[in-house]
py3Dmol code that shows the C-alpha trace and the ligand (Angstrom):
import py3Dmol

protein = """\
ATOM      1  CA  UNK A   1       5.481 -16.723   0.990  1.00  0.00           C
ATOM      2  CA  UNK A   2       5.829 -12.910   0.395  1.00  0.00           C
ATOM      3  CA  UNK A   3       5.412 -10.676   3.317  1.00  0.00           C
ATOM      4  CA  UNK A   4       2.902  -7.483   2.949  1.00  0.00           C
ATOM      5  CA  UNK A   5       4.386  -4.925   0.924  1.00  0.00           C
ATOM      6  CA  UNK A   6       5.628  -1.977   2.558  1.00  0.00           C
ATOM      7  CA  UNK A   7       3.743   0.468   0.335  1.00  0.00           C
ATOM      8  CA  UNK A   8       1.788  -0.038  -2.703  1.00  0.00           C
ATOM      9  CA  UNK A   9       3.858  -0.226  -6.320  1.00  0.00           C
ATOM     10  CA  UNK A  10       1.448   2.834  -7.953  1.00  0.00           C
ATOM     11  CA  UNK A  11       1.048   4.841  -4.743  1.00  0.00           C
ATOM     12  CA  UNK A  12       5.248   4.778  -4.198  1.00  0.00           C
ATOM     13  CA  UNK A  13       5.480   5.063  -8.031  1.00  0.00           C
ATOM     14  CA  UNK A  14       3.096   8.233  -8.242  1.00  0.00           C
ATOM     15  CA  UNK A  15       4.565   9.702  -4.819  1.00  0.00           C
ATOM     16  CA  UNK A  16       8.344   9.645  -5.855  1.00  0.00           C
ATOM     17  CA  UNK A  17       7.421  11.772  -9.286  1.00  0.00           C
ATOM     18  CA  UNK A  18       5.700  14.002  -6.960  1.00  0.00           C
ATOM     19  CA  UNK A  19       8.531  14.485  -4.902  1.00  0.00           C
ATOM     20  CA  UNK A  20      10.880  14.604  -7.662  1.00  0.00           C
ATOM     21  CA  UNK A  21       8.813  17.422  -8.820  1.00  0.00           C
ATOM     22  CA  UNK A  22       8.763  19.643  -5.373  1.00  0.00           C
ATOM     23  CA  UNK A  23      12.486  18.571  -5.193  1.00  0.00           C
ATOM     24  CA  UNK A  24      13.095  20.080  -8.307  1.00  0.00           C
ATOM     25  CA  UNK A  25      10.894  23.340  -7.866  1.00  0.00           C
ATOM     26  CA  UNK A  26      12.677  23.937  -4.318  1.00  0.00           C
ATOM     27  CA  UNK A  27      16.481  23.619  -6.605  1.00  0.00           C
ATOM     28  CA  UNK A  28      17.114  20.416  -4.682  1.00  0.00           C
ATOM     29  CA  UNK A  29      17.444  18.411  -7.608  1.00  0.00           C
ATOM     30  CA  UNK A  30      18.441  19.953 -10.709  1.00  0.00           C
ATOM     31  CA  UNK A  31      18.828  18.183 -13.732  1.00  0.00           C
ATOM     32  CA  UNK A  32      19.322  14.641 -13.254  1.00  0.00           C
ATOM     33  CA  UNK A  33      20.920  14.948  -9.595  1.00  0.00           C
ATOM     34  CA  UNK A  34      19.286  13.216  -6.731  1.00  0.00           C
ATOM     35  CA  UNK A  35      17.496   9.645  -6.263  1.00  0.00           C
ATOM     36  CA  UNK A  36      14.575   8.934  -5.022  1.00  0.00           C
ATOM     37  CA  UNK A  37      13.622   5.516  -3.467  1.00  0.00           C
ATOM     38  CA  UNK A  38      10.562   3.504  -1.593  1.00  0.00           C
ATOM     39  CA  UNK A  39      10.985   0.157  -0.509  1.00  0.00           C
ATOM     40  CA  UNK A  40       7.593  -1.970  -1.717  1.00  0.00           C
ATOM     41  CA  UNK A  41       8.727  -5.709  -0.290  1.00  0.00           C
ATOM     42  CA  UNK A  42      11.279  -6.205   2.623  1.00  0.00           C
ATOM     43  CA  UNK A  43      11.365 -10.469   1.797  1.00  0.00           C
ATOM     44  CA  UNK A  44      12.440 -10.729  -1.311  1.00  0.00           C
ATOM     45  CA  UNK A  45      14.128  -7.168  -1.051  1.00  0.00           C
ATOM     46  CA  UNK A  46      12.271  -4.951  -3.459  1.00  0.00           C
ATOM     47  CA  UNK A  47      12.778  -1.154  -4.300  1.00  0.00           C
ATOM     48  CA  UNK A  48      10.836   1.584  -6.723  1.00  0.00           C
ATOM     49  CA  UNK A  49      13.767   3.691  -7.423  1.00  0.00           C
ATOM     50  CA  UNK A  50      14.029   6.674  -9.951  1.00  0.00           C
ATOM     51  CA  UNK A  51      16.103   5.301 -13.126  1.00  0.00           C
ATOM     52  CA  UNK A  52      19.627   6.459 -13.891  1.00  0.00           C
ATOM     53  CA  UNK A  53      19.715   9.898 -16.051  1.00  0.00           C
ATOM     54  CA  UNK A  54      16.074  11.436 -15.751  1.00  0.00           C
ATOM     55  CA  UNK A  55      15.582  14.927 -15.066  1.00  0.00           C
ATOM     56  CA  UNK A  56      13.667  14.803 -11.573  1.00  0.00           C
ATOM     57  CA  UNK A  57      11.701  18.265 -12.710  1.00  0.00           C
ATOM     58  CA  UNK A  58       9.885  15.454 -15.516  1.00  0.00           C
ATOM     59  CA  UNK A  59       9.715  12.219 -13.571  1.00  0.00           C
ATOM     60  CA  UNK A  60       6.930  10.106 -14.996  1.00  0.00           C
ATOM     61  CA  UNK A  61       5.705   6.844 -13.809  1.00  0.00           C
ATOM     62  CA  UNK A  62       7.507   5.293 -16.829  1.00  0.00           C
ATOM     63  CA  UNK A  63      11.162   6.504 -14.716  1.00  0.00           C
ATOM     64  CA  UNK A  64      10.391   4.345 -11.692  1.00  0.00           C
ATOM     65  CA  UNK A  65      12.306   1.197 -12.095  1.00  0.00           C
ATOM     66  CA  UNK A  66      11.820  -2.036  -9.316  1.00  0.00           C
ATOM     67  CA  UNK A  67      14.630  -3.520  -8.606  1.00  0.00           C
ATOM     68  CA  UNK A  68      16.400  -5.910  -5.592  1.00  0.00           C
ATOM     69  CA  UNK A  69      18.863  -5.915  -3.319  1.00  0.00           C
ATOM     70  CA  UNK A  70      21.849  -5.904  -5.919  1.00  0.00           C
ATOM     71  CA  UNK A  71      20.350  -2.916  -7.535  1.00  0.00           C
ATOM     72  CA  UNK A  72      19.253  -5.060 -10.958  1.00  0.00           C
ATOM     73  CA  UNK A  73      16.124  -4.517 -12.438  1.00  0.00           C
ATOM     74  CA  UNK A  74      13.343  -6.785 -12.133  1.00  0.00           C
ATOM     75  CA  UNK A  75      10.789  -4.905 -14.219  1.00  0.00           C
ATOM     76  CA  UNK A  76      10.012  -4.591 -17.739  1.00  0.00           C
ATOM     77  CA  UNK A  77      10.572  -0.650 -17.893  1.00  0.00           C
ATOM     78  CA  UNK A  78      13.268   0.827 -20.127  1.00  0.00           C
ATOM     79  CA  UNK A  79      16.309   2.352 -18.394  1.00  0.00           C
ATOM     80  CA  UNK A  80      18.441   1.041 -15.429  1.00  0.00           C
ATOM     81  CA  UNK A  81      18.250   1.906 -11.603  1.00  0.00           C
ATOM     82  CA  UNK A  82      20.042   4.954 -10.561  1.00  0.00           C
ATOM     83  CA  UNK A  83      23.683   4.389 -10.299  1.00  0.00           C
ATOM     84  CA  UNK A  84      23.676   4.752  -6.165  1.00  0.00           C
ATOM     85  CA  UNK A  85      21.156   2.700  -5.917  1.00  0.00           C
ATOM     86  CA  UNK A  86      23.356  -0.112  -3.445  1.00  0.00           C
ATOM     87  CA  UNK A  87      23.480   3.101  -1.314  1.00  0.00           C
ATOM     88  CA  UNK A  88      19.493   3.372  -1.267  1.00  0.00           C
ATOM     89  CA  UNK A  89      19.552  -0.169  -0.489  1.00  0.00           C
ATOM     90  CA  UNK A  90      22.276  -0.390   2.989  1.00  0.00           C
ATOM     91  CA  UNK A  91      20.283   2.662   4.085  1.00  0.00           C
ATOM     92  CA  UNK A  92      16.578   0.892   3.852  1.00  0.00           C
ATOM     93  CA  UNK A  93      18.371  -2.007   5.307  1.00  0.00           C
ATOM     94  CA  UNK A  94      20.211  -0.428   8.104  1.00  0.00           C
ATOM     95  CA  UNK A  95      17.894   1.891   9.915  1.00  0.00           C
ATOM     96  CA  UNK A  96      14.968  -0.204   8.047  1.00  0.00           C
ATOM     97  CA  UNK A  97      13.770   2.580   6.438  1.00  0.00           C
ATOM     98  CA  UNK A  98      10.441   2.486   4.090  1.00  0.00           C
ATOM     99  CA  UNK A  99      11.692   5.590   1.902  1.00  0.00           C
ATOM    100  CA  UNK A 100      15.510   7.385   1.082  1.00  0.00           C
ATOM    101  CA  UNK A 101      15.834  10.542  -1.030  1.00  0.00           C
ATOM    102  CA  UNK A 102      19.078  11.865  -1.992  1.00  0.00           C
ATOM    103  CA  UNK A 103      19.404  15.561  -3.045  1.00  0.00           C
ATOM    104  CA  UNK A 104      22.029  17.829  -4.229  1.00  0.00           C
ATOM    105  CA  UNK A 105      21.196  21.389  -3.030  1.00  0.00           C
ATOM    106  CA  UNK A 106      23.154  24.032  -2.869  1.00  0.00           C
ATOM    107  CA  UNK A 107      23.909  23.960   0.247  1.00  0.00           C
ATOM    108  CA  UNK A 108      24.224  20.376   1.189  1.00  0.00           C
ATOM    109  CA  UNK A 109      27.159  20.678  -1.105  1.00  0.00           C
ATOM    110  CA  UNK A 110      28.518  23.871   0.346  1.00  0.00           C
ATOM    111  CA  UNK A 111      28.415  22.467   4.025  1.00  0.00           C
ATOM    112  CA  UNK A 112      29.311  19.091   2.468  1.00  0.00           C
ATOM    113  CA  UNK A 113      32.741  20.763   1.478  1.00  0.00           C
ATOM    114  CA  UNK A 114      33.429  22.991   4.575  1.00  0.00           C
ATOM    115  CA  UNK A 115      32.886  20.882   7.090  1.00  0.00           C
ATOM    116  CA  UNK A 116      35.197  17.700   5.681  1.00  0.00           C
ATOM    117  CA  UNK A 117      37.686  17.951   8.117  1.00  0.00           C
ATOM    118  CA  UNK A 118      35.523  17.585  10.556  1.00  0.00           C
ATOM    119  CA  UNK A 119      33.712  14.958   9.841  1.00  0.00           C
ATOM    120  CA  UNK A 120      30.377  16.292   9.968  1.00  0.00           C
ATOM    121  CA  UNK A 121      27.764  19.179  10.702  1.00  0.00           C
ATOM    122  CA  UNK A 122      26.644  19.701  14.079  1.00  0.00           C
ATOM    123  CA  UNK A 123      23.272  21.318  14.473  1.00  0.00           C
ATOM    124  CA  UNK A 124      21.557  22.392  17.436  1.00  0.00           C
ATOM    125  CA  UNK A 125      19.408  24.552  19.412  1.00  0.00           C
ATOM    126  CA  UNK A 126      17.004  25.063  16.407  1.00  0.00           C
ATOM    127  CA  UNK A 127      12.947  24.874  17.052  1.00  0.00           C
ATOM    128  CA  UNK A 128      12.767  23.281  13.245  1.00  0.00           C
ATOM    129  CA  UNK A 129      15.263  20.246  14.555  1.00  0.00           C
ATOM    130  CA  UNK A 130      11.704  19.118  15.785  1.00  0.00           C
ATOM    131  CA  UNK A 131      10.771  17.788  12.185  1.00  0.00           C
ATOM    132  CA  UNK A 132      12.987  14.864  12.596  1.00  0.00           C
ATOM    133  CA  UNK A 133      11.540  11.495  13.405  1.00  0.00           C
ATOM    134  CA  UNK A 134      12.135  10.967  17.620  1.00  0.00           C
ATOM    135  CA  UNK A 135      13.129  14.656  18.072  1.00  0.00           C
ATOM    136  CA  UNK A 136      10.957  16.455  20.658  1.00  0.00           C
ATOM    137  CA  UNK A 137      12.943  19.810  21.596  1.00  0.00           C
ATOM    138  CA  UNK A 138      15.178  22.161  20.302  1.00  0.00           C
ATOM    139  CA  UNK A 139      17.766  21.592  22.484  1.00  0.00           C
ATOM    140  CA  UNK A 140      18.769  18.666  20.370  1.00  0.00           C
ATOM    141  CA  UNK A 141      22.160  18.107  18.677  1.00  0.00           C
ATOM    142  CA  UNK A 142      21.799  16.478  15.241  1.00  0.00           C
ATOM    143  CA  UNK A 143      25.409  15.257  13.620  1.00  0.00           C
ATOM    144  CA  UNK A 144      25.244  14.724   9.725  1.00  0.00           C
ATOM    145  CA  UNK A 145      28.392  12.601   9.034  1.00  0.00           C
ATOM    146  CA  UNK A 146      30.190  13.417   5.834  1.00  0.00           C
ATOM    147  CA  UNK A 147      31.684  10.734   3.953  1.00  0.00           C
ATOM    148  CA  UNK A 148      34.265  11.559   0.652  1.00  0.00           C
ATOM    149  CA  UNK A 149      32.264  10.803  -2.723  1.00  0.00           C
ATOM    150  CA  UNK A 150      33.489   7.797  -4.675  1.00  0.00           C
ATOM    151  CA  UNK A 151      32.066   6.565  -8.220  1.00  0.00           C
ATOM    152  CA  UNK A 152      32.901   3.155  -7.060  1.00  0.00           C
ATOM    153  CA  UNK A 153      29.253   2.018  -5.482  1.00  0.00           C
ATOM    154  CA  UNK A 154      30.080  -1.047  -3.226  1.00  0.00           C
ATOM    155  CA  UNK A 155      33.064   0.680  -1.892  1.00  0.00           C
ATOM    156  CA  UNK A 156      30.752   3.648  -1.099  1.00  0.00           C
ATOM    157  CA  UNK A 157      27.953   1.518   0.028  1.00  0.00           C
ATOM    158  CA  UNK A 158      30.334   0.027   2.499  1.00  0.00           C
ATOM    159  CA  UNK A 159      31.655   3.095   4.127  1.00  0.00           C
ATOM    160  CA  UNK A 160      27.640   4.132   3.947  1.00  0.00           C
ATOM    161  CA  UNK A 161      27.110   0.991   6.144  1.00  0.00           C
ATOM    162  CA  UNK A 162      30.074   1.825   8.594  1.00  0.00           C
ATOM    163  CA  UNK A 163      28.930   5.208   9.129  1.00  0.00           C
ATOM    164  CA  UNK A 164      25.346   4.400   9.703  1.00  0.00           C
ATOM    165  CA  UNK A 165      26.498   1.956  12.373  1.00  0.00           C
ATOM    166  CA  UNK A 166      28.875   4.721  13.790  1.00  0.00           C
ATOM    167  CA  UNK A 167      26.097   7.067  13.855  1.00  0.00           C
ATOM    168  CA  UNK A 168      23.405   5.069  14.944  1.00  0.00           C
ATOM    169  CA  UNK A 169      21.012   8.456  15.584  1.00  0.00           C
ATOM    170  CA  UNK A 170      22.091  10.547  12.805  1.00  0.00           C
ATOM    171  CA  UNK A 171      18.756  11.238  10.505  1.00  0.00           C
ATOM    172  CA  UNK A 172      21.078  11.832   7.204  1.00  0.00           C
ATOM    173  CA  UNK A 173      24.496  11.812   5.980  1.00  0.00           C
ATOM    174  CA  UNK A 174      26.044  14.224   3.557  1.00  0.00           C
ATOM    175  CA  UNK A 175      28.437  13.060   0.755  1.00  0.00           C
ATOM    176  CA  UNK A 176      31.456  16.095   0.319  1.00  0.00           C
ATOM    177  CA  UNK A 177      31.184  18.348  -2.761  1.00  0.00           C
ATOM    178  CA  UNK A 178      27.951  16.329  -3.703  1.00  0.00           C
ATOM    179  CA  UNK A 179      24.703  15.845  -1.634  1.00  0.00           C
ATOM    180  CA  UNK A 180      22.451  14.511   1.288  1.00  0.00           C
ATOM    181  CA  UNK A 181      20.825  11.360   1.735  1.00  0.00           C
ATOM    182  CA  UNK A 182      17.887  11.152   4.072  1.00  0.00           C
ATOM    183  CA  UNK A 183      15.237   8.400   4.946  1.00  0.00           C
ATOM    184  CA  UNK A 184      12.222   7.698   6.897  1.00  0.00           C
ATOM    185  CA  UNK A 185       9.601   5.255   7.763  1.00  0.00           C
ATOM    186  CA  UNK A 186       7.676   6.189   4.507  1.00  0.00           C
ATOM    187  CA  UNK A 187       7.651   8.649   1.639  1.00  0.00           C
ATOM    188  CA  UNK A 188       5.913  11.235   3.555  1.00  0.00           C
ATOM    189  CA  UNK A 189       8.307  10.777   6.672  1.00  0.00           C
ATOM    190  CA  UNK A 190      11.459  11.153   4.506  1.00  0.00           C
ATOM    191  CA  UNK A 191      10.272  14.127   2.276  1.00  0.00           C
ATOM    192  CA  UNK A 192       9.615  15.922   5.927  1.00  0.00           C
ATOM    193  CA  UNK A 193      13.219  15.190   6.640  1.00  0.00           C
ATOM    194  CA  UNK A 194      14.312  16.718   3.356  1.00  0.00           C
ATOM    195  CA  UNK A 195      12.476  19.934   3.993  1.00  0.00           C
ATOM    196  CA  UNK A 196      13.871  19.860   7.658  1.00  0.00           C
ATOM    197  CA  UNK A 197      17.430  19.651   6.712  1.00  0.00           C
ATOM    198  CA  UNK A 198      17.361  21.570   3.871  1.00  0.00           C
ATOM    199  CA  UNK A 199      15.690  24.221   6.063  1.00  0.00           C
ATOM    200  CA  UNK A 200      18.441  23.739   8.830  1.00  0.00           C
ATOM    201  CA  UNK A 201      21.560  23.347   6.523  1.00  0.00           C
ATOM    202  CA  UNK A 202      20.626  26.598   4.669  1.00  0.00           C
ATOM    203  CA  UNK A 203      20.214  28.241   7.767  1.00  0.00           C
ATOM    204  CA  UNK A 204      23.254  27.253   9.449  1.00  0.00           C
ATOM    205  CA  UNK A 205      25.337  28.136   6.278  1.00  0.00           C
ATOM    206  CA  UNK A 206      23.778  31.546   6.135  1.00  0.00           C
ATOM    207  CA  UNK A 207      23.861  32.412  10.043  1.00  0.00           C
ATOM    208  CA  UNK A 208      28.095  31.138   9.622  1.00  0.00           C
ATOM    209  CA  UNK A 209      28.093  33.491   6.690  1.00  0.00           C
ATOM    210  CA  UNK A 210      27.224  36.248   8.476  1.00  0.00           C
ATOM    211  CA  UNK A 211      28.962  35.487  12.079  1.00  0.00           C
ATOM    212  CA  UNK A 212      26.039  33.824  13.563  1.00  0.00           C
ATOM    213  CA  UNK A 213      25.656  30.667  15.107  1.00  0.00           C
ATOM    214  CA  UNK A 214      28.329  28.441  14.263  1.00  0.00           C
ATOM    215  CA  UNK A 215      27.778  24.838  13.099  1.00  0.00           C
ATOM    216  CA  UNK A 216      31.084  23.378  13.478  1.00  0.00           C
ATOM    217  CA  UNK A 217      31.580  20.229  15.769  1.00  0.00           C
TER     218      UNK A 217
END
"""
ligand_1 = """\
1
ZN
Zn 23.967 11.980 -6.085
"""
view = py3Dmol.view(width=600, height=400)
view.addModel(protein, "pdb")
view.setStyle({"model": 0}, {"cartoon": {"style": "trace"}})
view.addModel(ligand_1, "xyz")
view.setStyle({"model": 1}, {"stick": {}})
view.zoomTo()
view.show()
């Protein structure tokens, strides 16, 4: 017997081209960058996820492809799931997530880049931090892991899953010289996060570009 869905097919289906959309107004998601994903069945394993290739400024229903746990499509719509889609799916598994978007901003891939060596972006002592999920004052200290990219998936997806279990309270990782990935416990909850850490990795780049606050670890 199939448990409840997690969210309805049409209302994640009409939600992610919505978000694609803002994503895309915002320069989050230019051309085809980004994925966007909502999971609709936990048992069997079932994810809406925007298909490989689409421009996110023009999602249409018709670019929302279900597929399981392998990242194969189980639906009859044209196109495949987006290449990182085993990334999507370790993520929804491992901090049970109902929703992951992926962006490449500007400067997700800036801070992506300079803070490699570190391993990661510390941020802290910002009143916005208070947009994450479990985060009640400023005086927080968020750490955004940075993993190398890699084209090869299931190698990626299983330093994704090593990280995420390294960093058990980070709210998003960042993949060097190419974007962020962060989740929630729905659509709305991981769109939030977006616009948090957007918000606080644009800040942080600008306040270190002008000898302000510095975000290093
Ligand atoms: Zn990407």
């Amino acid at each position: 017997m199939m448990t409840p869905t997690t969210m309805s097919s049409h209302e994640a289906v009409t939600t992610l081209c919505d978000i694609g959309r803002r994503c895309y107004a915002r320069g989050w998601a230019l051309g085809t960058s980004g994925n966007f994903s909502a999971v609709l069945s936990r048992d069997p394993f079932e994810l809406a996820i925007t298909a490989s290739g689409v421009a996110k400024g023009t999602l249409h229903p018709s670019h929302i492809i279900h597929c399981d746990d392998q990242g194969h499509s189980i639906c009859d719509a044209p196109g495949t799931p987006s290449a990182e889609t085993l990334l999507h799916v370790i993520v929804a598994r491992k901090r049970q997530a109902g929703a992951v978007l992926h962006t490449h901003s500007v400067w997700s891939t800036i801070l992506s880049d300079a803070g490699a060596a570190g391993g990661g972006v510390a941020i802290e002592g910002y009143e916005m931090l208070k947009g994450l999920a479990g985060v009640t004052t400023h005086e927080h200290r968020e750490w955004i892991p940075i993993l190398e990219n890699d084209q090869d998936m299931p190698r990626l997806a299983r330093r994704v899953a090593q990280t995420l279990s390294d960093h058990p309270s980070s709210h998003a990782f960042l993949l060097r010289r190419h974007g962020m990935y962060t989740w929630g416990d729905s659509l709305v909850d991981a769109e939030r996060h977006v616009e948090i850490l957007e918000f606080l990795l644009e800040t942080v780049g600008r306040a270190s570009a002008v000898g302000g606050t510095s975000w290093r670890f």
